[in-house]
C-alpha positions in Angstrom: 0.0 0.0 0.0 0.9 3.7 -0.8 1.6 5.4 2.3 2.2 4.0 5.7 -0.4 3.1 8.8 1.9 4.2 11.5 2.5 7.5 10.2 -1.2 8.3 9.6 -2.3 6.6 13.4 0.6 9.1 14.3 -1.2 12.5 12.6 -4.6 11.2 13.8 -3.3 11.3 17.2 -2.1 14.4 17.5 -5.2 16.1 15.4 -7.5 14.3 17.7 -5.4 15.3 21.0 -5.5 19.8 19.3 -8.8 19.3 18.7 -9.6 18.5 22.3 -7.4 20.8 24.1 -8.7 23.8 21.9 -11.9 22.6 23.7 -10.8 22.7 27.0 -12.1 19.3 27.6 -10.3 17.3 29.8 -9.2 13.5 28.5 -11.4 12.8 31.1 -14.5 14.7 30.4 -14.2 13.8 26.4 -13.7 9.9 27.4 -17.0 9.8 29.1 -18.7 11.7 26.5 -18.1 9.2 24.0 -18.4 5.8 26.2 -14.3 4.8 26.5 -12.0 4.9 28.8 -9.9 7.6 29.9 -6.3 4.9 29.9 -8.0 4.4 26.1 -8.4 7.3 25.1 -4.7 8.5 26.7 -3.5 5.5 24.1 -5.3 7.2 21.4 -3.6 10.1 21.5 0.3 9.0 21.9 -0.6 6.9 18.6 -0.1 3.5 20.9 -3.2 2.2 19.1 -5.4 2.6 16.3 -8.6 4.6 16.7 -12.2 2.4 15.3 -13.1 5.0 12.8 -16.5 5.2 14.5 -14.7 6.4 17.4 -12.9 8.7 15.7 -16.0 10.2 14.2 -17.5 10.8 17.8 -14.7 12.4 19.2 -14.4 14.6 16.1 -17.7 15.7 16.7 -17.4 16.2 20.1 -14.6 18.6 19.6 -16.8 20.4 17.1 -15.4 19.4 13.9 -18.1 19.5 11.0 -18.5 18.8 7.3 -15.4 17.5 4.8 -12.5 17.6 7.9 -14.5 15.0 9.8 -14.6 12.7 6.6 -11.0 13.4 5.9 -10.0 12.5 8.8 -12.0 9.3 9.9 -10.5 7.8 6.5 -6.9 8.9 7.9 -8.5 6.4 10.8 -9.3 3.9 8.1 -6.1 4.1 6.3 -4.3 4.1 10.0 -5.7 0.5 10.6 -4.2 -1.2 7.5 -1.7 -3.4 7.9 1.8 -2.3 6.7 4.4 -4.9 4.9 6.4 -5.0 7.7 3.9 -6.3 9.4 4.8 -10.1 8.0 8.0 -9.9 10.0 5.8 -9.7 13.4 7.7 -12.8 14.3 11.1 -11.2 14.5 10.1 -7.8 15.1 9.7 -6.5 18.3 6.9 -3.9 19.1 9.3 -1.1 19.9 10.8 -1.2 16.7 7.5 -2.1 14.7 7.1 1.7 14.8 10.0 3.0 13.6 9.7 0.8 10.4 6.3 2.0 9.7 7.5 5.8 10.1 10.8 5.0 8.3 8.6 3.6 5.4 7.1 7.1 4.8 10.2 9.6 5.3 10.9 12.2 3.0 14.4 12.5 4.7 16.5 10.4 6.6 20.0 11.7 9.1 21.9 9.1 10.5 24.7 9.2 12.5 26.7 5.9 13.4 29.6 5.3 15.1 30.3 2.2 15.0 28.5 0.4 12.3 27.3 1.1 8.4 23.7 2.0 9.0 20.7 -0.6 8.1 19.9 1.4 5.0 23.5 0.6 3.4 24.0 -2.4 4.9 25.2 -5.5 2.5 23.3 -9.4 3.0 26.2 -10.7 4.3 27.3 -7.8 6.5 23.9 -7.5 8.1 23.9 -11.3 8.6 27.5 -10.8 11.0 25.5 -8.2 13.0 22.9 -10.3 13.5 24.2 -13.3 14.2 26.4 -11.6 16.4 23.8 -9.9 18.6 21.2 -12.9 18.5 24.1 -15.4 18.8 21.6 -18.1 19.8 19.2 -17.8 17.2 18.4 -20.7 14.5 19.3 -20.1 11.6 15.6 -19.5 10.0 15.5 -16.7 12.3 18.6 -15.0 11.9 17.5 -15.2 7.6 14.2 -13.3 8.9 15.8 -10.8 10.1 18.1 -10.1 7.4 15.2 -10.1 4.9 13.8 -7.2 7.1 16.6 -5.4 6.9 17.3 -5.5 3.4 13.3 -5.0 2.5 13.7 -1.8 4.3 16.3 -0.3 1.9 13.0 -0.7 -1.0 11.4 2.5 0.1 8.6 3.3 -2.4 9.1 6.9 -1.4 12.6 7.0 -2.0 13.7 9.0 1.0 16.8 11.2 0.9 19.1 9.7 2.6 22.5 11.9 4.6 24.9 9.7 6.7 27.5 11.0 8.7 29.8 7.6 9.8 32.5 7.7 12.3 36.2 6.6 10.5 35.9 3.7 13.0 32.9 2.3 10.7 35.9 1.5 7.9 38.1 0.0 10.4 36.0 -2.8 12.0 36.3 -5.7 9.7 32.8 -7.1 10.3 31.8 -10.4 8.9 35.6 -11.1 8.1 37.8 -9.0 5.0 35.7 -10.6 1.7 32.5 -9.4 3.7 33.5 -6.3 4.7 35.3 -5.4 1.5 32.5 -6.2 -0.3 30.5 -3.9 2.0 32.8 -0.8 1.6 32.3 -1.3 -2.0 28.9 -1.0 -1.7 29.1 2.1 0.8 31.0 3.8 -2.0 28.5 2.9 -4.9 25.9 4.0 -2.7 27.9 7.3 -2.0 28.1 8.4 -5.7 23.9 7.7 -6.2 21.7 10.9 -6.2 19.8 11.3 -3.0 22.3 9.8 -0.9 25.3 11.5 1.0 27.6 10.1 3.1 30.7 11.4 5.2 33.1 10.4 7.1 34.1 11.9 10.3 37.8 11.4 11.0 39.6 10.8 13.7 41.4 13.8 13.1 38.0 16.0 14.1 38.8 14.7 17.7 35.8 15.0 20.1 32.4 15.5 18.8 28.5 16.1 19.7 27.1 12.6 20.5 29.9 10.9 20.1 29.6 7.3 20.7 26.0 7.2 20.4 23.9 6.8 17.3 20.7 8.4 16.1 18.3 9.1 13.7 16.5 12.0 12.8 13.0 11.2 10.5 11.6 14.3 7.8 8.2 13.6 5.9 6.7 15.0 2.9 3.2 16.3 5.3 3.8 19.5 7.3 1.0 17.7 9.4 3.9 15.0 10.4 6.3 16.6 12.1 10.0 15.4 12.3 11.4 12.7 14.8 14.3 11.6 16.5 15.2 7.9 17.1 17.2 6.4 19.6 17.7 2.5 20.0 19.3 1.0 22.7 19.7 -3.1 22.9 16.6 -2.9 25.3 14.4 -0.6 23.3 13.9 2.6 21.6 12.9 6.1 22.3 11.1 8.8 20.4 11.6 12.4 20.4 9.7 15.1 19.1 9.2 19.0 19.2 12.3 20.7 20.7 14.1 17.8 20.9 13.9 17.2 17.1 15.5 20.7 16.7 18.2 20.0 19.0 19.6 16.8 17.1 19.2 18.2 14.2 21.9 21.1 15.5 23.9 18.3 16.2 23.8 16.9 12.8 24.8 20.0 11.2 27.5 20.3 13.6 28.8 16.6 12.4 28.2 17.4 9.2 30.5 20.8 9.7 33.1 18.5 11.2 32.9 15.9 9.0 35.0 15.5 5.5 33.0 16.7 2.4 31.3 13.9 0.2 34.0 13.6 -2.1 36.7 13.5 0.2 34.4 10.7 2.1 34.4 8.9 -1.2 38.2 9.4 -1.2 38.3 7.6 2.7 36.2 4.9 2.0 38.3 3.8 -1.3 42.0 3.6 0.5 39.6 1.7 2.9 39.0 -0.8 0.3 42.8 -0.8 -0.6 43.8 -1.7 2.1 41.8 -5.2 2.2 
């Protein structure tokens, strides 16, 4: 399908939560009013769950909402509760990171920052099979092919995001998956590198210390001014979302790692003695 549930179950939420605070109704007051729960309505409204587009109707009218916007908006409820294609992989995808697939799929932008790894996006079969074996070391085999698929199924965006990396110098050190594996996977950093949309630089160790350095993020741009801009933070236990201010003050940081960074070209440059030397 064109266009992604998560992001829409994301704009719903925070249309429905404006609508009622420009009432002055309390999550309370506007639960009762429409025969839910308070705890469901709460869940409504931080996009944890889709809305039944006859509840979204009610509360729309509640909040005073008439004509065309009501219509327009109980179908973004419709669309909200279709199933994305990432949704196949339920069996080795964990909630947590459900939803940043299903905004992912919809970005108009994407900034990384890694340290330590080549991000998802770039990421080779046979690299992204070494990182997964080694951080699910006990998982069958089946599993660890699962996983991989998802990855790789990712990098098939039918929105064809912009994508800007900015990769620690470490990244072309750390022979992952062995030389033929990561060689192979350098290549295909640099062919990557040299494709419209997609920038990436490298941040040497000659920049010495740095804003976030050591810890990775992501920062999410889409195409609706009604979906504002995320930030993305994974951790081996989960994740964590941040929006409003906190979107503005990664994105500072970006620039500043971009700043620091070497241009494109001279990333290009890095990344092919890189492959000489293996």
């Amino acid at each position: 399908m064109t266009g992604s549930p998560t992001v829409r179950r994301r704009r719903l939420a925070t249309a429905l939560r404006r609508l009622r605070e420009q009432t002055g109704m309390t999550a309370d007051q506007a639960a009762k009013e429409i025969g839910i729960s308070k705890s469901a309505l709460s869940r409504i409204e931080n996009a944890q769950v889709s809305v039944l587009p006859p509840v979204a109707r009610g509360l729309l009218e509640l909040y005073g909402v008439e004509g065309e916007e009501v219509d327009a908006l109980v179908q973004v409820a419709r669309d909200a509760r279709k199933r994305g294609w990432w949704q196949a992989y339920d069996d080795v995808l964990p909630e947590w990171f459900e939803v940043y697939v299903g905004l992912e799929a919809e970005a108009s932008e994407i900034r990384v920052f890694q340290p330590q790894l080549v991000p998802g996006l770039l990421q080779t079969p046979d690299y992204a099979r070494a990182i997964v074996r080694a951080e699910h070391p006990d998982a069958p085999t089946e599993e660890v092919n699962r996983r991989v698929e998802l990855r790789l199924r990712r990098q098939e965006s039918e929105t064809s995001p912009k994508l800007w990396a900015v990769l620690d110098e470490s990244v072309l050190h750390r022979p992952v998956g062995g030389s033929g594996t990561f060689k192979a996977q350098l290549r295909h950093l640099l062919d990557a590198a040299e494709q419209p949309g997609t920038t990436v630089q490298i941040l040497t160790f000659g920049a010495g210390e740095y804003g976030s350095m050591g810890s990775a993020f992501i920062v999410l741009a889409f195409p609706e001014p009604a979906d504002p801009g995320i930030v993305y933070l994974e951790n081996r236990a989960g994740s964590l979302y941040l929006e409003g201010q906190q979107v503005r003050e990664y994105s500072r940081v970006f620039e500043h790692l971009v700043a620091n960074a070497a241009s494109a070209r001279e990333s290009r440059d890095l990344i092919q003695k890189a492959i000489d030397r293996l």
